[in-house]
C-alpha positions in Angstrom: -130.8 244.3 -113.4 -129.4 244.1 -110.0 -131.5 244.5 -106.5 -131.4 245.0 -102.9 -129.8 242.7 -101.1 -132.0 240.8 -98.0 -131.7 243.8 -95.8 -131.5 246.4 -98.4 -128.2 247.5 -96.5 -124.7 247.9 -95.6 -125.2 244.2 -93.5 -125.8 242.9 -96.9 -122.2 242.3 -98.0 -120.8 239.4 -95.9 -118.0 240.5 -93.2 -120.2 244.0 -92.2 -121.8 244.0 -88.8 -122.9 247.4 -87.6 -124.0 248.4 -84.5 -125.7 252.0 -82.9 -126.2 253.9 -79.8 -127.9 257.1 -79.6 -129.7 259.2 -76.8 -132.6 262.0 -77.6 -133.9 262.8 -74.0 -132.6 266.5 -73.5 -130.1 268.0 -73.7 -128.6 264.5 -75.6 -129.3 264.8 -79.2 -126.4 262.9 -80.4 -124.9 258.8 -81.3 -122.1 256.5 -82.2 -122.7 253.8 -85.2 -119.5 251.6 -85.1 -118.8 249.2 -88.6 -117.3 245.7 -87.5 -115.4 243.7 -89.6 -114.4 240.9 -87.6 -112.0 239.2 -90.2 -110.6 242.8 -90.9 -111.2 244.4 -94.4 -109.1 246.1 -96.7 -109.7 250.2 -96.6 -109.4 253.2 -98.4 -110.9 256.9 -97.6 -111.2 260.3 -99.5 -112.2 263.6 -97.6 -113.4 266.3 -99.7 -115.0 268.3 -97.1 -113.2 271.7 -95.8 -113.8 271.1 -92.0 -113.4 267.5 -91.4 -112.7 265.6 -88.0 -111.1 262.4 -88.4 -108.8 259.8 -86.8 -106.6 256.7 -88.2 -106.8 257.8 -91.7 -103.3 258.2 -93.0 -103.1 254.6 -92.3 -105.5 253.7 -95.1 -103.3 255.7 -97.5 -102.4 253.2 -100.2 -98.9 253.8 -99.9 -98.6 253.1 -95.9 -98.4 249.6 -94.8 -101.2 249.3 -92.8 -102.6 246.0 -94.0 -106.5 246.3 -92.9 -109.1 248.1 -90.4 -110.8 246.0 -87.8 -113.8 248.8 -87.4 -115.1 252.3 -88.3 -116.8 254.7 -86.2 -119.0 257.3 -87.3 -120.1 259.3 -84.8 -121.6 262.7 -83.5 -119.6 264.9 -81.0 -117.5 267.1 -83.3 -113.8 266.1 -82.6 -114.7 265.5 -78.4 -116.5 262.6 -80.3 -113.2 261.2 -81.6 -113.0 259.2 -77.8 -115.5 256.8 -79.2 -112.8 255.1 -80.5 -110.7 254.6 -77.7 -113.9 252.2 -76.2 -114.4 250.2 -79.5 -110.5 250.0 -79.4 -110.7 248.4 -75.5 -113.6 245.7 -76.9 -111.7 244.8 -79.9 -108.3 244.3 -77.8 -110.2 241.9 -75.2 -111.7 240.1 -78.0 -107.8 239.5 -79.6 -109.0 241.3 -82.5 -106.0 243.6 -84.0 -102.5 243.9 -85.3 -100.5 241.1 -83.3 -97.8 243.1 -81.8 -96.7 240.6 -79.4 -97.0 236.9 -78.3 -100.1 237.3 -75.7 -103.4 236.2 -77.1 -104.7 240.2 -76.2 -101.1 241.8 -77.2 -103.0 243.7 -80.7 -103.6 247.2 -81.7 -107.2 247.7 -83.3 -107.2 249.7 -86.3 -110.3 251.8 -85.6 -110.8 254.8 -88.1 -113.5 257.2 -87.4 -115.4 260.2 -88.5 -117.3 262.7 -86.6 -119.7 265.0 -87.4 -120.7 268.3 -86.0 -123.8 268.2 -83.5 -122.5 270.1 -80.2 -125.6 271.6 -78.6 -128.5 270.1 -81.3 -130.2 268.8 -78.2 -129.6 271.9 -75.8 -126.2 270.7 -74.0 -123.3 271.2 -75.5 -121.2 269.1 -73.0 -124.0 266.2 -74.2 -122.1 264.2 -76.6 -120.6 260.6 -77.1 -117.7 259.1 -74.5 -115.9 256.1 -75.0 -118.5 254.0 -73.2 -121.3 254.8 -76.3 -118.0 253.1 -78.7 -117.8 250.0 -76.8 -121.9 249.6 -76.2 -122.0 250.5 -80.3 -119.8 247.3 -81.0 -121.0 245.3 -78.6 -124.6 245.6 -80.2 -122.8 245.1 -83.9 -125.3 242.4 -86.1 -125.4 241.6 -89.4 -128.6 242.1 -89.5 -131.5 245.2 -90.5 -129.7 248.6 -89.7 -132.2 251.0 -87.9 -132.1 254.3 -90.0 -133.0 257.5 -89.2 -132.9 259.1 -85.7 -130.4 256.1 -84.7 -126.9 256.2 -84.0 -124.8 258.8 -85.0 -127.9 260.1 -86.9 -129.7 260.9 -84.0 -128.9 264.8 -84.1 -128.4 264.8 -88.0 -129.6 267.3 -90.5 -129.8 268.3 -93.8 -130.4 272.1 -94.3 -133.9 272.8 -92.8 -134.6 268.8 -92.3 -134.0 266.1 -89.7 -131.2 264.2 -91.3 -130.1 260.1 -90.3 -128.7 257.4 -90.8 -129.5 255.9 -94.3 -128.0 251.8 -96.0 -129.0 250.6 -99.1 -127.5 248.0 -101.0 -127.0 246.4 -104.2 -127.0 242.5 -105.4 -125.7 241.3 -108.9 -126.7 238.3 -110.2 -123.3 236.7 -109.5 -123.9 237.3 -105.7 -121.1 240.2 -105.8 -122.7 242.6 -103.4 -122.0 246.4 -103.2 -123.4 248.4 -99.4 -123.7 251.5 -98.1 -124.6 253.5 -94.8 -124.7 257.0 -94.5 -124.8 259.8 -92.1 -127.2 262.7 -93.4 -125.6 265.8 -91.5 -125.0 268.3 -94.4 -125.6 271.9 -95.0 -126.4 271.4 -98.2 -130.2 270.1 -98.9 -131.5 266.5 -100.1 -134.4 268.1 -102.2 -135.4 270.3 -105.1 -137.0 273.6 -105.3 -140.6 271.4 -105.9 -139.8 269.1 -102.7 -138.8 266.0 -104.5 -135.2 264.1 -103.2 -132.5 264.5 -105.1 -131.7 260.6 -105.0 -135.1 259.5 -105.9 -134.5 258.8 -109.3 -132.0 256.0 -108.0 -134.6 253.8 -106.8 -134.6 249.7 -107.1 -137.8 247.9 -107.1 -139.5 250.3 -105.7 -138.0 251.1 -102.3 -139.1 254.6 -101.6 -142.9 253.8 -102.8 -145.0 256.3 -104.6 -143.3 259.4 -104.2 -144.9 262.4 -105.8 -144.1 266.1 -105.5 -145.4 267.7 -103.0 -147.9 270.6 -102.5 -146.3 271.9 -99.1 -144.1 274.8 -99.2 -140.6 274.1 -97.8 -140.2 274.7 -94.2 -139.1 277.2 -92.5 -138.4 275.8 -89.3 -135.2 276.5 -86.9 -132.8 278.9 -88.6 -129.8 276.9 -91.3 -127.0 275.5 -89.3 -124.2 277.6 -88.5 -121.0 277.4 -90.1 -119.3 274.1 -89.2 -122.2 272.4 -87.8 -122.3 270.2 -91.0 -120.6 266.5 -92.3 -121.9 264.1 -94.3 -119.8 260.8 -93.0 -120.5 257.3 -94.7 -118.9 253.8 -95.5 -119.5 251.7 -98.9 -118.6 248.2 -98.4 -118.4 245.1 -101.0 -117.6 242.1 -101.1 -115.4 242.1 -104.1 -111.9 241.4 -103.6 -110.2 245.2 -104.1 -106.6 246.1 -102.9 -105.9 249.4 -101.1 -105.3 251.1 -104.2 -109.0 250.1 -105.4 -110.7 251.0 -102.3 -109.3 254.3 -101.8 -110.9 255.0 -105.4 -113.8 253.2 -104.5 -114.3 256.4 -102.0 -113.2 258.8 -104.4 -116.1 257.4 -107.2 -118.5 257.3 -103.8 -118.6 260.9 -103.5 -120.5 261.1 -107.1 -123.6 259.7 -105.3 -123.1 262.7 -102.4 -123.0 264.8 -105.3 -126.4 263.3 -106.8 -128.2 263.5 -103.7 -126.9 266.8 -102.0 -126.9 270.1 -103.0 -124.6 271.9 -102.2 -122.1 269.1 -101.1 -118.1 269.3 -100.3 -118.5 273.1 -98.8 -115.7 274.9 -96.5 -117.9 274.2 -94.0 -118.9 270.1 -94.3 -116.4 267.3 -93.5 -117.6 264.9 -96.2 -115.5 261.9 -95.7 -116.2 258.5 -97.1 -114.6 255.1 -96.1 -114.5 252.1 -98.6 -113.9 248.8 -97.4 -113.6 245.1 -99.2 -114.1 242.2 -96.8 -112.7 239.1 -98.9 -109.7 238.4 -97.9 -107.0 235.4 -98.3 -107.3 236.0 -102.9 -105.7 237.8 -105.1 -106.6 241.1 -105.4 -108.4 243.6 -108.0 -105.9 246.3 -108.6 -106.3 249.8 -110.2 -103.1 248.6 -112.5 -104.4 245.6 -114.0 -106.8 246.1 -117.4 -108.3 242.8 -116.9 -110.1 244.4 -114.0 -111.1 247.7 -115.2 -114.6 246.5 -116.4 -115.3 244.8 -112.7 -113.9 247.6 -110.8 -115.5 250.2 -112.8 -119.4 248.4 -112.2 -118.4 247.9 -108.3 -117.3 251.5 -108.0 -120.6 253.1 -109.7 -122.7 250.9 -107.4 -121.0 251.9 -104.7 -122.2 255.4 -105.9 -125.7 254.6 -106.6 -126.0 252.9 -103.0 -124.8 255.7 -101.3 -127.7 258.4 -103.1 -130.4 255.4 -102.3 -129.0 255.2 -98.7 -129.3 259.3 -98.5 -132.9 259.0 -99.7 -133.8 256.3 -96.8 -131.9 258.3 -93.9 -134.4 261.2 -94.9 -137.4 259.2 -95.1 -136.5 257.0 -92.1 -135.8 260.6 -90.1 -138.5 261.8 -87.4 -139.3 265.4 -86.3 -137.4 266.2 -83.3 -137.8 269.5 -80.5 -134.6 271.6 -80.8 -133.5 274.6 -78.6 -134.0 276.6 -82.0 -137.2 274.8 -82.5 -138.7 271.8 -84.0 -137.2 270.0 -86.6 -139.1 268.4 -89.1 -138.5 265.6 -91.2 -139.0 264.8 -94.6 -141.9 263.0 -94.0 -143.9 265.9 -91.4 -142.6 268.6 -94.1 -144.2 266.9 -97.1 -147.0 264.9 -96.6 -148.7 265.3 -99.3 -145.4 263.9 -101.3 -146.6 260.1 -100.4 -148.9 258.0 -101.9 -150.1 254.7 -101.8 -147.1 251.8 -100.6 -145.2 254.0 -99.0 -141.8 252.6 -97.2 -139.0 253.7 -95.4 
């Protein structure tokens, strides 16, 4: 059976370095998590929500020549928060990091996608939202280390129906080594739990991770009011190690949104921008194509672990989420909601 890799995260899978920004003191209630990949990766992307913001994505079209991304953002803001880019561009062009357009060691374009999601106002300003400094500070603090979940980053104003939302990673780790991550940005209108109070994406667990969960006696919250129409997005990257070609990791993403679906209900709405990146950070060997039967069997496992990740990485955005004050009122978290749903070993 596979596990969790060291981190249980989207660091996991060698060539991922992610770093966050957020701020909560009023009226910021907003962040910027940036991907790095500093040897590039090979990406794909599917958007199936009906109000998403998003930049540099036509690029990763199989079909385009684009030949690999140097970061993703994912970030709050709504579209103003699109500029984030623009500062993790600036670091990656000092650092030479790019396509080489010309003979100067700094003459590259960064390929930077990104993906916002909608938390104008959350924290009582509206005009309080990422720039293009929170971008560059984001990459500059990138390791490949534990990802801080929760209220951190671009999950800093997330939320899921009447819950604090966050960022969530989880990962996977076959015996082989071949390593399958995730990281998630819980921001949805939809809701991660049940009409008893139990997550969706529970049942996905490895060894353990979420503890004893049991249903809860509390009932559901009632809270500040549901979000308004466009005030939604579910944004998240799966990563792996395995050696895909754009073709591959574009339907990596597609098969990705299978764990949305598991873990969020409803998901894909007129009013979410549920977009997922996929990335695969081997590079210089041939490559697994979509084409080739030899590879359906390989491809196949990689893309449903990249599925499962993404539900376990919802589940530990939630749980790793903390109450926050709102101009509409306090938001709670999973864990202030249900307290009674935790028992003995309980982890975030």
């Amino acid at each position: 059976m596979p596990k969790p890799g060291p981190h249980n995260a989207i660091t996991d899978v060698p060539g991922v370095r992610v770093g966050q920004v957020e701020r909560t003191d009023a009226p910021y209630l907003t962040g910027t998590t940036v991907l790095h990949f500093p040897g590039t990766a090979i990406a794909g992307v599917d958007v199936r929500g009906g109000a998403p913001g998003t930049r540099e994505t036509d690029l990763l079209d199989p079909v385009n020549s684009n030949p690999g991304v140097n970061a993703i953002v994912l970030t709050g803001g709504s579209a103003y928060g699109l500029d984030t880019a623009g500062g993790v561009m600036g670091w990656l062009e000092e650092q030479g990091q790019g396509i080489r357009v010309g003979a100067g060691e700094h003459d590259v374009v960064p390929i930077v996608p990104t993906a916002v999601l909608f938390d104008l106002g959350r924290g009582g300003g509206f005009q309080a939202r990422p720039t293009a400094d929170w971008g560059r500070r984001a990459i500059e603090a990138a390791t490949d280390g534990e990802v801080a979940q929760g209220n951190h980053g671009a999950g800093a104003g997330a939320r899921t129906g009447r819950l604090k939302g966050g960022v969530g990673s989880a990962s996977i780790r076959f015996d082989d080594g071949t390593t399958v991550g995730a990281l998630v940005v819980v921001n949805a209108v939809g809701s991660t739990v049940d009409s008893q109070g139990r997550l969706y994406g529970e049942r996905f667990a490895l060894d353990n991770e979420f503890g004893q969960l049991r249903t809860p006696t509390e009932p559901p919250p009632e809270g500040p009011a549901g979000p308004l129409p466009g005030m939604n997005t579910v944004i998240a990257v799966i990563a792996t190690d395995v050696p895909l070609d754009k073709a591959a990791a574009k339907r990596m993403a597609m098969v990705a949104h299978d764990g949305l679906a598991r873990a969020i209900d409803p998901i894909h709405t007129l009013v979410d921008g549920d977009a997922i990146f996929a990335v695969s950070t081997t590079t210089g060997v041939p490559r697994l194509s979509v084409t080739d039967p030899a590879a359906l069997i390989q491809l196949e496992t990689v893309f449903a672990a990249g599925a499962q990740a993404l539900s376990r990485a919802i589940v530990h955005g939630v749980l790793a989420a903390e109450s926050v004050e709102t101009p509409a009122g306090r938001l709670l978290s999973y864990r202030d909601a249900y307290p009674s749903a935790f028992g003995d070993g309980r982890t975030t």
